[in-house]
SEVOSE-894574 format. One line per 5 residues: number of its first residue (from 1); their letters; for each residue x, y, z of C-alpha. Coordinates in Angstrom, 1 decimal, m for minus. Layout:
<sites>
NUM = a = X:Y:Z | ...
</sites>
This chain:
<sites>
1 = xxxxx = 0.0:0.0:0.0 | 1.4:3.3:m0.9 | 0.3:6.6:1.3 | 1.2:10.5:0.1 | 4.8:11.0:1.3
6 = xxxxx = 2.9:14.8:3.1 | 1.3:12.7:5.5 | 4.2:10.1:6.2 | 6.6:12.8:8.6 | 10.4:11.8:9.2
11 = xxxxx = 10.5:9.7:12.2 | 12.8:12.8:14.0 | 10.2:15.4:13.8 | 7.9:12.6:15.3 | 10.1:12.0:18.2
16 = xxxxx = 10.2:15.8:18.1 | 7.1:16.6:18.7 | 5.9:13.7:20.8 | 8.6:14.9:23.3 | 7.4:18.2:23.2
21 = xxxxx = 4.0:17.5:24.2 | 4.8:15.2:26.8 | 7.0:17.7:28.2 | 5.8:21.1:27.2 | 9.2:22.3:26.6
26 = xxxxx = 11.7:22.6:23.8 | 14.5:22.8:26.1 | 13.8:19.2:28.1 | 12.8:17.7:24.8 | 15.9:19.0:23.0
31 = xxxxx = 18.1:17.4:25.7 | 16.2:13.9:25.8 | 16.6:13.8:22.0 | 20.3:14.9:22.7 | 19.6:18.0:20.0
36 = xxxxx = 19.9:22.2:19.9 | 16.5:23.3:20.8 | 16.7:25.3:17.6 | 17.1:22.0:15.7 | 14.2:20.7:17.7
41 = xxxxx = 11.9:24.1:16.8 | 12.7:23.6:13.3 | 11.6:19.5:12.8 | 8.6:21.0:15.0 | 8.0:23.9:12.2
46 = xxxxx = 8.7:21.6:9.3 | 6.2:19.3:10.6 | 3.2:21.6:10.5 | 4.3:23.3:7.6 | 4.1:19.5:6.2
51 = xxxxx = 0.6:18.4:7.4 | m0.8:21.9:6.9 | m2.2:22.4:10.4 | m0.4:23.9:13.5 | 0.0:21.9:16.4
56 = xxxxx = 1.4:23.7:19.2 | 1.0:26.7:20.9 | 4.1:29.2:21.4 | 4.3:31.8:23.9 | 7.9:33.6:25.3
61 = xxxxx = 7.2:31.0:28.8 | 5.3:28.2:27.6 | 5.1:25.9:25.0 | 1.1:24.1:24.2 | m0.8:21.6:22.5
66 = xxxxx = m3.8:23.3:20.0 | m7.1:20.9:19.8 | m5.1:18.9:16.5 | m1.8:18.8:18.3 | m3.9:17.0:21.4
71 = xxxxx = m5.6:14.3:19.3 | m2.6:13.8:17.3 | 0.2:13.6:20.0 | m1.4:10.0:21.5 | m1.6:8.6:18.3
76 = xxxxx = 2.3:9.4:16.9 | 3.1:8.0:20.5 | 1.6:4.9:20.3 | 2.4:4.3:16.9 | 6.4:5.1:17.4
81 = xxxxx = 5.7:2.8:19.8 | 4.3:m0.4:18.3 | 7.6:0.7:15.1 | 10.0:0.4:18.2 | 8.3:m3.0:19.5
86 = xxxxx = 8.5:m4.2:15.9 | 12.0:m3.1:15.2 | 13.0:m4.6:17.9 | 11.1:m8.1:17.8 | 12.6:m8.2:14.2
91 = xxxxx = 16.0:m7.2:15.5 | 16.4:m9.4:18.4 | 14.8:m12.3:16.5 | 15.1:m12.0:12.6 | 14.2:m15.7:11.7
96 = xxxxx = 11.0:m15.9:13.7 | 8.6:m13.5:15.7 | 8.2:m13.0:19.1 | 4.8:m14.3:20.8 | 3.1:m12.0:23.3
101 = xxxxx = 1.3:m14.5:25.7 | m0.9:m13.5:28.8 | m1.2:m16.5:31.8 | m2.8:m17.3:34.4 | m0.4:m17.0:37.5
106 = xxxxx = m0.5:m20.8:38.7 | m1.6:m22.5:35.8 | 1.8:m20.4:33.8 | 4.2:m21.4:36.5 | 3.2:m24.9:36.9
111 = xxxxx = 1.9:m26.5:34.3 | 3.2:m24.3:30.8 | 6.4:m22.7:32.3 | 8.3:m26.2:32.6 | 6.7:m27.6:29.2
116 = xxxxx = 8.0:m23.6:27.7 | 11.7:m25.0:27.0 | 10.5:m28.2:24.4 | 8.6:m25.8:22.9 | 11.3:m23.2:22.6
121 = xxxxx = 14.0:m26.6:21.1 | 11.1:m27.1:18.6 | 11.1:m23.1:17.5 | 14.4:m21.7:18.3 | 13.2:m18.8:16.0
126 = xxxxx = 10.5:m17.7:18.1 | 10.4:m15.5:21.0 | 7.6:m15.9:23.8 | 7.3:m12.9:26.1 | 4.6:m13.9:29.5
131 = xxxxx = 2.2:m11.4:31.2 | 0.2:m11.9:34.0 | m3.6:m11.5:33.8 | m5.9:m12.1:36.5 | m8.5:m9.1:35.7
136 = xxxxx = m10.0:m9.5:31.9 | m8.8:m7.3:29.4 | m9.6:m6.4:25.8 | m7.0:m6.9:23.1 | m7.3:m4.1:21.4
141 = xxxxx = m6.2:m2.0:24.5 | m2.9:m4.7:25.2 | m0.2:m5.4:23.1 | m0.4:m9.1:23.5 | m1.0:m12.2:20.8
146 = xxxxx = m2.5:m14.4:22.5 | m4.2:m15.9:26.2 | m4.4:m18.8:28.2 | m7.5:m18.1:29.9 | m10.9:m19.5:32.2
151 = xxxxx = m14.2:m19.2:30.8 | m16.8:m21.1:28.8 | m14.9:m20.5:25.6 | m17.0:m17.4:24.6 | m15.2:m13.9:24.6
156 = xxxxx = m16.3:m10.8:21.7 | m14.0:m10.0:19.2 | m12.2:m13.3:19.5 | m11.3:m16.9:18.8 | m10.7:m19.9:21.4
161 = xxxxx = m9.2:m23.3:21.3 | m10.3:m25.5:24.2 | m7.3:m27.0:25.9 | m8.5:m28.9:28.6 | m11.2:m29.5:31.9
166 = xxxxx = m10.9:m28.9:35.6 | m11.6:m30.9:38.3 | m10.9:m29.6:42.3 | m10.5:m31.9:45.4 | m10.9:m30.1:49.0
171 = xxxxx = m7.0:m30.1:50.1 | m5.7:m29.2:53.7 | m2.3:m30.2:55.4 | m2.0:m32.9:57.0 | m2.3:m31.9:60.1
176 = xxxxx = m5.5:m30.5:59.5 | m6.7:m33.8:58.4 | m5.5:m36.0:61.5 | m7.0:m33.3:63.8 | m10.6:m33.1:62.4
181 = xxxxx = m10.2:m37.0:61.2 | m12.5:m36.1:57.9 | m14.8:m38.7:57.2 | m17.5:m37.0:55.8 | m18.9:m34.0:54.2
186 = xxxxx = m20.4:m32.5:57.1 | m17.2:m32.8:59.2 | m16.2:m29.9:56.8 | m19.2:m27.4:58.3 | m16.9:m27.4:61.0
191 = xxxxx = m13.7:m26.2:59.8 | m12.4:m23.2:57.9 | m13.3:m22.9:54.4 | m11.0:m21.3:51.8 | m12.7:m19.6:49.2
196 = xxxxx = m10.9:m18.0:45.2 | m12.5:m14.2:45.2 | m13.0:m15.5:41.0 | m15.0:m18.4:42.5 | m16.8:m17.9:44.6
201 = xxxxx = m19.6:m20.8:44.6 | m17.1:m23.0:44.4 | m17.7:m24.4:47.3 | m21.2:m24.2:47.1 | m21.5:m26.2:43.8
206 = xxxxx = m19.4:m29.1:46.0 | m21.0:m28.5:48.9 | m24.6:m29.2:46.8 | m22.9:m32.2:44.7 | m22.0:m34.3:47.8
211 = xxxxx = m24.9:m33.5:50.8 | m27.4:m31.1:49.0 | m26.5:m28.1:51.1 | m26.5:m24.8:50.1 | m26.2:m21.8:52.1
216 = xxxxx = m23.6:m19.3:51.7 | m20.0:m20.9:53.6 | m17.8:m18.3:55.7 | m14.5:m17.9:55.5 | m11.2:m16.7:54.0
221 = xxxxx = m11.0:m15.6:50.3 | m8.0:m15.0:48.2 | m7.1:m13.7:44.6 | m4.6:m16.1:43.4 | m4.2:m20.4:43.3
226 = xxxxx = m0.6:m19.8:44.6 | m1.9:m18.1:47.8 | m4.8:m20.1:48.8 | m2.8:m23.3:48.2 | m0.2:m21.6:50.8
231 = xxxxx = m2.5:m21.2:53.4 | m3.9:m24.4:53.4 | m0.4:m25.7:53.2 | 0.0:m23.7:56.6 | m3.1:m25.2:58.3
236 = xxxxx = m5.6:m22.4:58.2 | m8.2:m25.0:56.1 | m9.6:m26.6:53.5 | m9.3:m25.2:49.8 | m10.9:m26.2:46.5
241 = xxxxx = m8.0:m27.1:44.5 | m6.9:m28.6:40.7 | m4.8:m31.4:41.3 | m2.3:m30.6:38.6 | m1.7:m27.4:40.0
246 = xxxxx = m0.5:m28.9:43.3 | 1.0:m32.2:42.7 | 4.1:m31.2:43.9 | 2.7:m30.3:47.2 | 0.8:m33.6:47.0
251 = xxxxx = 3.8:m35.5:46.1 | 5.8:m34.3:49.3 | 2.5:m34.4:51.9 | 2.3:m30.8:52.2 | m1.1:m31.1:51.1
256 = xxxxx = m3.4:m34.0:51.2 | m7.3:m35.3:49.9 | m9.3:m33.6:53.1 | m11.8:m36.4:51.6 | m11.5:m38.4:48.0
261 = xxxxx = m14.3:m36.5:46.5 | m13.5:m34.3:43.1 | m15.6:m32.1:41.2 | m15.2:m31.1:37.4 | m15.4:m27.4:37.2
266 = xxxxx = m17.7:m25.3:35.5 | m15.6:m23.7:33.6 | m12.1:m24.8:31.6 | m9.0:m23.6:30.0 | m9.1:m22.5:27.0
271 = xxxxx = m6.2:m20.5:24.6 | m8.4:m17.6:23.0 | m6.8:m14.6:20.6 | m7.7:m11.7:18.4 | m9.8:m12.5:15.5
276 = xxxxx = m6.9:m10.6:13.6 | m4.3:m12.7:14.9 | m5.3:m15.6:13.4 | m2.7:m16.1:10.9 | 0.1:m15.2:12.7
281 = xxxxx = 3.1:m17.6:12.2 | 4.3:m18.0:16.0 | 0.7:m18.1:17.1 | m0.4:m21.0:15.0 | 3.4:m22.5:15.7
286 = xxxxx = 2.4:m22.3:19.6 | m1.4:m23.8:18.7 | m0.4:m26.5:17.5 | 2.4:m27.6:20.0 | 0.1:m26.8:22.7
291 = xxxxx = m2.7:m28.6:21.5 | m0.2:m31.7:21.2 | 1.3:m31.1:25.2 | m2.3:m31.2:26.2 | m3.2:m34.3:24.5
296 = xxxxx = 0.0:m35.9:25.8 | m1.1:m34.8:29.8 | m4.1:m35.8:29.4 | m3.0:m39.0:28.2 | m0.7:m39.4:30.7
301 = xxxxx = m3.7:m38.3:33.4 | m5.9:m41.0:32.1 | m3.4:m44.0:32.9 | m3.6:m43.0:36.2 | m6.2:m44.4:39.1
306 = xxxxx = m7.6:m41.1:40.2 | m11.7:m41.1:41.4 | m14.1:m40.4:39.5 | m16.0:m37.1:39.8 | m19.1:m35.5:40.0
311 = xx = m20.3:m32.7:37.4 | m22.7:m30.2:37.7
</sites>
């Protein structure tokens, strides 16, 4: 696609200006740009002169923004942005692309962080950079590829590949376990429930699965897997937890089956993108091996004895 060269500026009198109007001044922009702040006045001057519309306002003390100037400056800042991100995913990585890829805390560190490396000797050309995401967040608004994400597979503006199912077993420590000797479900009204803030009827839904009750359960609530996992490692009660999230706590004893009774979750996990993004070459790259690594976990899951359980 070609575009007028008027309305294509050089890239220094847009790092000119955006400096200026982040700054109001000639003088701190000239120095971050290492330039004369009469070399900085003229890009600044060429600049209009070029687009045929002034964009700042001079005075003998202070230097301004005119209505065009304050719509324009965002949008040369984000987009001499997003021509340094490129430059430098190209530059740092010139036989591949770099794969922006937003996690979920736990489920990143334990389960796709130590899997990362095989896909990493598969593609040495691509790059994958990790962001933590707990809150939702539109795609449009972050500079990211790609999601690993919790849901029922349906979010606007995107697409979704369903990678695999959840199931939760009430965990405590040990200790825990030999004081209240767990038995049954309603030895568990009389201990400390640990709630996820994102789920909260999670214990509800169990609670209804295995004795029919309902009512709303006190206790503690926390933001993150890793932190409710900690304080049921450190006795204060039971949590509803994925196994594969905390087999190495269930591997050393640190945590153990309160009682032998899983439930599949209502929702699962699922890798979801931009519409736009569809065709991107690391993105389908990373699709395909981790639609392979799930297969192989959950073929590896399967030949193991684990109970069977309940669904709502």
């Amino acid at each position: 696609m070609q575009f007028p060269t008027r309305y294509l500026p050089s890239t220094r009198a847009l790092l000119a200006f955006e400096a200026v109007a982040r700054l109001s001044s000639f003088s701190l922009a000239a120095a971050e740009l290492n330039l004369s702040q009469s070399a900085v006045s003229k890009q600044l001057k060429h600049l209009e002169q070029q687009l045929g519309v002034m964009l700042l306002t001079r005075d003998h003390h202070h230097v301004g923004l005119t209505a065009a100037g304050a719509r324009y400056a965002p949008e040369i800042r984000e987009s001499l942005a997003q021509i340094a991100h490129a430059s430098l995913a190209v530059s740092t990585n010139p036989h591949g692309g770099t794969l922006g890829l937003a996690i979920l805390p736990t489920f990143g560190t334990r389960w796709l962080a130590p899997r990362l490396p095989l896909f990493l000797s598969e593609y040495p050309g691509i790059t994958v950079n990790l962001v933590t995401h707990l809150k939702p967040f539109d795609f449009r608004l972050e500079r990211l590829d790609a999601a690993i994400l919790v849901g029922d597979g349906h979010w606007p503006g995107t697409q979704s590949m369903f990678l695999m199912n959840e199931t939760v077993i009430p965990a405590c420590a040990p200790a825990l376990k030999k004081q209240h000797k767990f038995e049954n479900v309603d030895q568990l009204h009389n201990t400390r429930l640990l709630h996820m803030a994102t789920r909260a009827q999670a214990w509800t839904r169990w609670m209804r699965a295995y004795d029919g009750a309902t009512e709303e359960r006190q206790g503690m609530v926390f933001d993150q897997f890793a932190t409710v996992a900690q304080a049921a490692i450190s006795g204060l009660g039971v949590a509803l937890l994925p196994p594969f999230l905390i087999q190495r706590e269930l591997d050393e004893g640190s945590l153990v089956a309160a009682l032998p009774l899983p439930l599949k979750s209502i929702e699962s996990y699922y890798l979801v993108w931009p519409e736009y993004r569809q065709e991107f070459p690391p993105l389908v790259a990373f699709k395909d091996w981790l639609q392979q690594s799930v297969q192989q976990f959950e073929n590896r899951s399967a030949s193991e004895t684990t109970p069977q359980s309940k669904e709502l």
